[in-house]
C-alpha positions in Angstrom: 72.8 92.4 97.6 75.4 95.1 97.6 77.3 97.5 94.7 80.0 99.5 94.2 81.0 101.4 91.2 84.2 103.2 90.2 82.2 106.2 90.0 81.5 106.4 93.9 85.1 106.5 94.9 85.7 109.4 92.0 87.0 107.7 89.7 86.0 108.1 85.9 85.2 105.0 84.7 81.7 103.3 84.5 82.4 99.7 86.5 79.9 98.9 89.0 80.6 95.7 91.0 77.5 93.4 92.9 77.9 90.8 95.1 76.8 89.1 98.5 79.6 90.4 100.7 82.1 93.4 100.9 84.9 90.6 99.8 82.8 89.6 96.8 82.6 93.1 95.7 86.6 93.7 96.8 87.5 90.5 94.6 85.7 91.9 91.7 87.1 95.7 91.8 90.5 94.0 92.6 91.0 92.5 89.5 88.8 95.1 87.7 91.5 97.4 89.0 94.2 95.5 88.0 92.6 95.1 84.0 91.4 98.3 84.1 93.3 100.6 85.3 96.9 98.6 85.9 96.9 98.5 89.7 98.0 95.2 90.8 97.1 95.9 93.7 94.4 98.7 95.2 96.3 101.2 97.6 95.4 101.3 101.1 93.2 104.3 101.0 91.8 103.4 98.2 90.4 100.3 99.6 89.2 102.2 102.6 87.6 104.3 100.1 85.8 101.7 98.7 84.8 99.6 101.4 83.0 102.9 102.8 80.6 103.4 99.1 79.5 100.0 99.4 75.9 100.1 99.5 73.1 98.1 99.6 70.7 97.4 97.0 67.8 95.8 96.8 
């Protein structure tokens, strides 16, 4: 199992995402994101960002 939350990439919002896979969790902060905090679509570096404070949970 992995996470992500919107606080690991410095944003301030409370979201944390699980999943199986990075794409899992990128799906679900995708249209979190776009809900959220009206990106339609996450930026580049963003994504990078994100990808990177994946971790793994147990």
């Amino acid at each position: 199992m992995k996470k992500l939350s919107c606080k690991d990439i410095g944003v301030n919002c409370d979201a944390e995402f699980t999943g199986e896979t990075e794409y899992e969790i990128m799906r679900l902060a995708s249209a979190h994101a776009l809900k959220e905090h009206n990106l339609p679509n996450i930026p580049p570096g963003i994504a990078k960002k994100c990808r990177e404070s994946i971790v793994d949970i147990k």
